[in-house]
Every structure is written in C-alpha cells, then in structure tokens.
C-alpha positions in Angstrom: -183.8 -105.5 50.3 -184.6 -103.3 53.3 -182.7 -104.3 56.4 -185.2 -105.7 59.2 -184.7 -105.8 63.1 -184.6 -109.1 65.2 -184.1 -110.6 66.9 -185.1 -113.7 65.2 -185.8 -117.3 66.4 -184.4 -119.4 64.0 -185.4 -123.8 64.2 -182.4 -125.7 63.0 -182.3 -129.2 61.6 -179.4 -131.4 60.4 -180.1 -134.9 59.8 -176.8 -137.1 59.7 -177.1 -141.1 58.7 -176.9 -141.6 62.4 -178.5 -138.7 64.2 -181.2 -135.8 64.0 -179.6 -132.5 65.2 -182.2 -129.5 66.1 -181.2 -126.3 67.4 -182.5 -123.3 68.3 -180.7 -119.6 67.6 -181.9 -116.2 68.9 -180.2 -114.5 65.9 -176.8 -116.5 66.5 -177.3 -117.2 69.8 -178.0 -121.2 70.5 -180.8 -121.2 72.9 -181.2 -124.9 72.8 -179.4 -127.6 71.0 -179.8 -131.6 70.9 -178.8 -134.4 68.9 -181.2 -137.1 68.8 -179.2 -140.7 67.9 -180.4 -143.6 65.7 -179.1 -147.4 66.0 -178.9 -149.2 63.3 -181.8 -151.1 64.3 -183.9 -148.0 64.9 -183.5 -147.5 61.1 -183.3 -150.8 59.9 -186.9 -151.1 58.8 -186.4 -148.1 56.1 -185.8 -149.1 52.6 -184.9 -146.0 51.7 -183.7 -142.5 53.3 -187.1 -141.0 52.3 -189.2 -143.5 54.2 -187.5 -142.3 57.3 -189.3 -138.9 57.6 -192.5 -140.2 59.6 -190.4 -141.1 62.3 -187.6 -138.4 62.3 -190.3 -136.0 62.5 -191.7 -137.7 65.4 -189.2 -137.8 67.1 -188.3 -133.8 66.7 -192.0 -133.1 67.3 -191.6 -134.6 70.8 -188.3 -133.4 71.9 -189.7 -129.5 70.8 -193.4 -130.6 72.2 -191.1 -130.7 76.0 -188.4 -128.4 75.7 -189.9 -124.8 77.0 -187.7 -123.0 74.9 -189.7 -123.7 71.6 -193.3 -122.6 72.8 -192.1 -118.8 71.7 -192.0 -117.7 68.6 -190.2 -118.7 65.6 -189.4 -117.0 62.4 -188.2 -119.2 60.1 -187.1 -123.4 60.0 -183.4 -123.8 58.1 -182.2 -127.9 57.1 -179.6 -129.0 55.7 -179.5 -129.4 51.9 -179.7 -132.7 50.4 -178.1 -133.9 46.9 -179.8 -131.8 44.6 -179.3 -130.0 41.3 -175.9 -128.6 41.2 -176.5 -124.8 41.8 -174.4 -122.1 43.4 -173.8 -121.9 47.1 -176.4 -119.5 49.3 -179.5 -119.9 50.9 -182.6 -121.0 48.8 -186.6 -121.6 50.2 -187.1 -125.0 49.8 -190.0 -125.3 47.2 -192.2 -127.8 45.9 -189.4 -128.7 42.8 -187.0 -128.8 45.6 -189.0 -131.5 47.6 -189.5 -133.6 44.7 -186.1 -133.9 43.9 -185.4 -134.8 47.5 -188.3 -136.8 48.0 -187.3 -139.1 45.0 -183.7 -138.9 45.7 -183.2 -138.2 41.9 -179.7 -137.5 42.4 -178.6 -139.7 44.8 -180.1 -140.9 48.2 -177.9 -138.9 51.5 -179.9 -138.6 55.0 -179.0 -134.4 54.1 -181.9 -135.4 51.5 -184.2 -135.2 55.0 -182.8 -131.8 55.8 -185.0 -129.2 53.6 -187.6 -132.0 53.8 -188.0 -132.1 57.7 -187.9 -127.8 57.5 -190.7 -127.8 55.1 -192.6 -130.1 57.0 -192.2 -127.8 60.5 -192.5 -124.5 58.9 -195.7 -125.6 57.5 -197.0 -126.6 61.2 -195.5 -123.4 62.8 -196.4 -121.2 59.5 -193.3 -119.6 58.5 -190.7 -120.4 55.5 -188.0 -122.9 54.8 -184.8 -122.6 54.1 -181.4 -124.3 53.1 -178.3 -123.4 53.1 -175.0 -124.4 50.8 -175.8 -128.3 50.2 -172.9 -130.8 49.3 -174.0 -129.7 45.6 -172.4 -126.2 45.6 -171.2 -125.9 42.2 -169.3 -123.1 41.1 -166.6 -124.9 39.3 -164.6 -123.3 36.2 -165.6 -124.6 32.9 -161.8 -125.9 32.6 -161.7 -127.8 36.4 -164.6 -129.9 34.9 -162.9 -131.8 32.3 -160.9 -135.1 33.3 -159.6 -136.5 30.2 -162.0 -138.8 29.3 -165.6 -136.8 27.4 -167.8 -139.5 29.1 -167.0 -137.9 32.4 -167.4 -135.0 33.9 -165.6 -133.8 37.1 -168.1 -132.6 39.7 -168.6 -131.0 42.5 -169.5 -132.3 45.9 -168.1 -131.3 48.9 -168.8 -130.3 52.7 -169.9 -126.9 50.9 -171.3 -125.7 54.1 -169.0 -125.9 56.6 -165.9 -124.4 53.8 -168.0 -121.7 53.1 -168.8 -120.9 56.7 -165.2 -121.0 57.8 -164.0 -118.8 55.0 -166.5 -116.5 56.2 -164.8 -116.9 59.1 -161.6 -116.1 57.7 -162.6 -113.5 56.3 -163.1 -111.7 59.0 -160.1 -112.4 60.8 -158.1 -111.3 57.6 -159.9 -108.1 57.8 -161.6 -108.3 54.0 -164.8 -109.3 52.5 -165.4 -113.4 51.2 -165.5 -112.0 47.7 -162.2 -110.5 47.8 -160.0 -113.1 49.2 -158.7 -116.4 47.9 -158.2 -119.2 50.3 -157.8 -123.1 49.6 -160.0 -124.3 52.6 -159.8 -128.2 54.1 -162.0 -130.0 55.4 -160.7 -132.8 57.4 -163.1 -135.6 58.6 -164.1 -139.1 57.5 -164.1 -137.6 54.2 -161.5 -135.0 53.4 -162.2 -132.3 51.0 -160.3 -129.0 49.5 -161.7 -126.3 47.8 -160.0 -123.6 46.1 -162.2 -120.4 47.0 -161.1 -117.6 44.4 -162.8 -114.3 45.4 -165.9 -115.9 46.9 -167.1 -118.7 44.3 -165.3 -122.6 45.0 -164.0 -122.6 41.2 -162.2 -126.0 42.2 -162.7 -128.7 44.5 -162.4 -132.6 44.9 -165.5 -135.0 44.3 -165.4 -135.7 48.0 -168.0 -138.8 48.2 -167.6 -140.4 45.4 -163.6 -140.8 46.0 -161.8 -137.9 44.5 -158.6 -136.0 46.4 -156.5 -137.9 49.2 -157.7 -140.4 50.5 -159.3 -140.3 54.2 -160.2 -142.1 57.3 -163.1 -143.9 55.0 -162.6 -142.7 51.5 -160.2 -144.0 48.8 -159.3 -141.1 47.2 -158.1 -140.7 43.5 -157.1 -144.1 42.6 -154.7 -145.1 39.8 -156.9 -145.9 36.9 -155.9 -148.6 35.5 -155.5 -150.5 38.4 -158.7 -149.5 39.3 -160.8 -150.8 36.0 -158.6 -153.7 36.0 -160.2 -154.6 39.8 -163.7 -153.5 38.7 -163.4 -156.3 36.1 -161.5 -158.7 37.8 -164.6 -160.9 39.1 -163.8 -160.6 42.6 -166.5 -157.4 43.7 -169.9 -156.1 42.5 -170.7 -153.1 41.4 -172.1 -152.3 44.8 -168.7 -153.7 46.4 -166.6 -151.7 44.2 -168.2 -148.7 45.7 -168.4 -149.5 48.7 -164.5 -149.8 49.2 -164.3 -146.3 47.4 -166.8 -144.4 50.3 -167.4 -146.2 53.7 -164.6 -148.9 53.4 -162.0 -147.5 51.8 -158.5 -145.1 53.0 -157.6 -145.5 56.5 -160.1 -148.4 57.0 -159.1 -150.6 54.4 -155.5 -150.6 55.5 -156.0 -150.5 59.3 -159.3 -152.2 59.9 -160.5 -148.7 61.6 -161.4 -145.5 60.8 -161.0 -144.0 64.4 -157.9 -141.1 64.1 -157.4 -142.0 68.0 -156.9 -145.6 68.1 -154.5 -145.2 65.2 -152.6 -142.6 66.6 -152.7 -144.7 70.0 -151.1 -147.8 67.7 -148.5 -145.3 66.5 -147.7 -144.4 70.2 -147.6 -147.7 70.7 -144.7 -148.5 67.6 -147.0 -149.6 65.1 -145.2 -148.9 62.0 -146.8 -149.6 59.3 -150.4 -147.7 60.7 -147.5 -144.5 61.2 -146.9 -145.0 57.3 -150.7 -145.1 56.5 -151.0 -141.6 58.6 -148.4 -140.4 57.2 -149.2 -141.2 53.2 -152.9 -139.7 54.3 -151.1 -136.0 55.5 -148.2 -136.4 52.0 -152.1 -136.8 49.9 -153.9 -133.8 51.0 -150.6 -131.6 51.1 -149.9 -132.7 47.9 -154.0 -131.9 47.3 -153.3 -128.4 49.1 -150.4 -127.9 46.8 -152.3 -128.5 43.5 -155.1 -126.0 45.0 -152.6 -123.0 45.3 -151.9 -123.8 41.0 -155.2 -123.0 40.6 -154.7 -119.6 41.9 -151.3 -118.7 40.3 -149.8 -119.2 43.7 -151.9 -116.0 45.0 -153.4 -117.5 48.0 -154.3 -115.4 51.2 -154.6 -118.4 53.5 -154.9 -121.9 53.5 -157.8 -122.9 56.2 -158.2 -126.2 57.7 -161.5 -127.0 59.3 -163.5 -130.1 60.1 -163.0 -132.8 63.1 -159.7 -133.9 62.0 -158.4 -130.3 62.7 -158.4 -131.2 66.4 -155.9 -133.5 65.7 -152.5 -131.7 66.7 -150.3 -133.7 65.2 -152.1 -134.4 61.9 -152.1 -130.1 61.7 -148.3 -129.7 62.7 -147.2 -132.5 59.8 -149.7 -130.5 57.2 -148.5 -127.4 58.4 -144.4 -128.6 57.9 -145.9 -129.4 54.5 -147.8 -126.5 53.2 -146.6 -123.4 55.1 -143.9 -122.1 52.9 -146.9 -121.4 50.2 -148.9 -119.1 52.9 -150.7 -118.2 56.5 -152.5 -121.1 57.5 -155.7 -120.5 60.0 -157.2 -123.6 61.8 -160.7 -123.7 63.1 -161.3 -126.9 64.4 -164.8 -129.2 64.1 -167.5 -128.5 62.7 -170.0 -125.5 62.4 -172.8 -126.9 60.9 -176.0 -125.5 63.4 -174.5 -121.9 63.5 -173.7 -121.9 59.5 -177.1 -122.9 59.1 -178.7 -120.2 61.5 -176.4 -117.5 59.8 -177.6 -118.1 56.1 -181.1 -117.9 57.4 -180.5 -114.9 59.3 -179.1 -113.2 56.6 -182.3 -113.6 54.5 -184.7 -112.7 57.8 -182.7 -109.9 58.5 -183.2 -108.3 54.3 -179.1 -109.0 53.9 -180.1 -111.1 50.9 -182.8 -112.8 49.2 -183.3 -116.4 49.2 -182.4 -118.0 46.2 -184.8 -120.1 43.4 -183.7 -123.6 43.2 -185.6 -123.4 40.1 -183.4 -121.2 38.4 -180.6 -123.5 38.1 -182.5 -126.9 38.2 -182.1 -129.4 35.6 -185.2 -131.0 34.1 
C-alpha cells in the first residue's frame, strides 16, 4: 500500500455495559474525549444489548451535534469489536456479515457488540468507512493450547485483546525491536484478569478470560477445581444462569469479600483484616502462578513480562507480582487502560496505507 499524508481525524467509539466513550484523534492526538454514563435504569427498558443502539446513538449524535470540535472533517469512525467469529488480531472494515453477527449477537451478547455497530451507523452519516480493531475474539492460539482434556471442549480464546496488543506495541518500542520479533507474556489486570503469551507477534496462548479461565479476579472465579465444580452445578442449589453468574460478575474477590473494589479491600487490610489480606494475596500467588505457566509456553525465552490494565495502579499488588515473577525476566508496567488511543492507532495505520483492513469474511464461520 502507498503511504498517505494526514493528518487524519479519526471518531472513536467504545461502548462499555455502563458508558459510551467517543473521542476524537488528530492522527494520535485526542482533540476531544467524553464518556457518556448510563444507570441502570437508563438501560433498564432494553431486552437485549442490541435494542440499545437507538438511544446510544442519540445520545453520541447530540454530544458531537455541540462540541465544535467535530464540525471539521473526519476521515474515518473506529468501535470497538464485539464477540464475533474468532479471527486474528488487526483492524477489519466492519461489513454487512460483520453487522449481522453483531446485530444478532450470534456469539454471545457484550455491549462491545455496539462498538462496530455504532461506527457503521456514523460513518454512513459522515460518509467515510468503519473500522475495528483487535475484539475480545483475537484468536491466534496454537493448535496444541486448544485442547483441555476432555474432546467436547475446546479451549478458546477471549481476552482484553486490545489493550495486550496495544501495550506490547508499546513494549516494543521501549525494548528497541519490532512486535513480531519479541516474546512477552502480557497481563492484564482489571475486574477480569487475563495473560497472554505473545510469541513473536501472534497471542499463541491465553486464558478464556470471561467465561472463568486463569486466576481468579476482583469478579471472576477463575479455573475452578472440576469436580467440585460439576458436583455444585448438580447439587440443586443454583440454575444454569446462577452458576454462571458466580463464575463472571459474582465470583473471585466478590464472592469472598462482598466487594469487588481493590481500594476498600486494601483499606480493610490496612485496617487488620485478615482473612480479605489472604484473599489478596491467593489472587497475586494465581496470576503469578498463571505468569509462570506463560513463560513454559515459550521455553523460558521471554523478553518481558508486561502488566497493564487498572489493577496495575495498584503499587502493592505490582511489588507482590513482581517478588513473584522477576527472577524469570524484565518486567515493564503500564498502568490503566488504552483503549481510545489503541483504537485511533489501528485506524491510522490503515488511513495512513501502513496496512490494509482486514475481511472479517475471510475467517468467519457460517
């Protein structure tokens, strides 16, 4: 592709399950950025995360309707990618396959499902093409990191795919090589905690990080012990929705402490709490030991270990992991999240002729 010249006005839109984030870049420069916050009542009347697309839109076509900044002109409109076909990490146009899948929620309903949605809707209005970039379905697992033991499952990969592979950019650069030549285990630590082992550019391992793979976090279970865990599903006590419940949303740190706030647990451990010390600490011994397990992958040739994501912010939590897992490498710690400016610099990279978009069609399963 033949390298073009910006700069480039990039719209940006990340839909969480309780805000609508919108930014605006000038190349990566944030002109303008805003979340807008729903209540649980605001989105009570929705059946389903689909239905809530009228009035998210409306709600992003009045905030840009009074901001000056987005009466210019903009190039292209990047979301956030939804739960999708598994394909390989990049940044794809969002087609009309693409919006079906979303639309539908055929695999799984996720407000990122709004993401390439909400773009495709804007870029039509303002003319220009819609993008995503590296959706929680990255999938560029090994064949041998996909079987678990039993034939009726399948390992699988979901993970905060955007924000790992935007930090080990990041590393990347600071280590002075390219992405594809490097391999890092990168962490991302937040309500759910995921690691991904990033051999030479491609994630060949990670946890199932929704669906309660990996340590356990400040809302997730984690890898459970089996047994036990069939043994409760049959016990009479839960439903089906119940049991899943307590494995994302109401499970790790908030089944045992009532609370999945790092800050008022660390404030009870201040405080001599003693058994929430023993919960914090089991959480850091889980995704060390996680960390550890990554580093088997790569024959114990690992360039860094990054940690990433909210959690990171936490100074103690790093110093115990760090205690842990230093002796196998460098670590490098970039704290919260980079969401907005991951997104903005996958779609620059396409405006710009660095790389095409990719065909979500090409790897979509009918």
């Amino acid at each position: 592709m033949s390298r073009k010249a910006g700069p480039f006005h990039i719209l940006v839109i990340n839909p969480g399950s309780t805000s609508t984030k919108i930014a605006l870049y000038r190349d990566l420069e944030p002109v303008f950025d805003k979340a807008i916050r729903h209540s649980t009542q605001d989105l009570s009347p929705f059946e389903r995360i689909a239905d809530q697309l009228e009035f998210r839109f409306a709600l992003i076509q009045e905030c840009l309707d009074r901001n000056p900044d987005f009466r210019g002109e903009i190039h292209a409109v990047v979301g956030r990618g939804g739960l999708l076909s598994p394909i390989e990490g990049g940044v794809y146009e969002v087609t009309d396959a693409m919006l079906l899948d979303l639309r539908e929620a055929r695999y799984g309903q996720h407000a990122s499902n709004l993401g390439g949605i909400l773009a495709h809707r804007l870029a039509q209005q303002l003319k220009v093409k819609a993008y995503i970039v590296d959706p929680v379905v990255v999938d560029e697992m090994e064949p041998v990191a996909r079987i678990s033991g039993i034939p009726e499952i399948r390992r699988i990969s979901i993970f905060h795919a955007l924000n790992q592979k935007s930090v080990a950019r990041q590393a990347a650069e600071e280590l002075g090589k390219p992405y594809a030549e490097l391999n890092l285990i990168v962490v991302h630590l937040g309500g759910g905690i995921s690691v991904g082992v990033h051999k030479r550019g491609r994630v060949v391992d990670v946890n199932n990080a929704l669906n309660g793979e990996g340590p356990f976090s400040p809302e997730r279970s984690g890898g459970l012990p089996a047994g036990q865990l069939v043994d409760l599903c049959f016990s009479g006590r839960f439903t089906h929705s119940q049991m899943l419940r307590k494995l994302t949303g109401a499970g790790g740190m908030v089944a045992y402490l009532g609370t999945q706030d790092m800050l008022e647990v660390k404030g009870r451990i201040s405080s001599g709490d003693a058994f929430a010390a023993q919960i914090y600490d089991a959480m850091v011994y889980q995704i060390a030991k996680e960390i550890g397990s990554g580093s088997t992958v790569l024959e114990g040739d690992v360039d860094a270990i990054v940690l990433t994501g909210g959690l990171a912010q936490d100074e103690r939590l790093i110093g115990d992991l760090k205690r842990r897992v230093q002796w196998i490498t460098r670590i490098l710690v970039y704290p919260g999240e980079k969401e907005m400016m991951a997104l903005a610099r996958g779609c620059l990279s396409v405006l710009m002729g660095q790389e095409p978009p990719r065909k979500y069609e090409d790897y979509r399963k009918e």
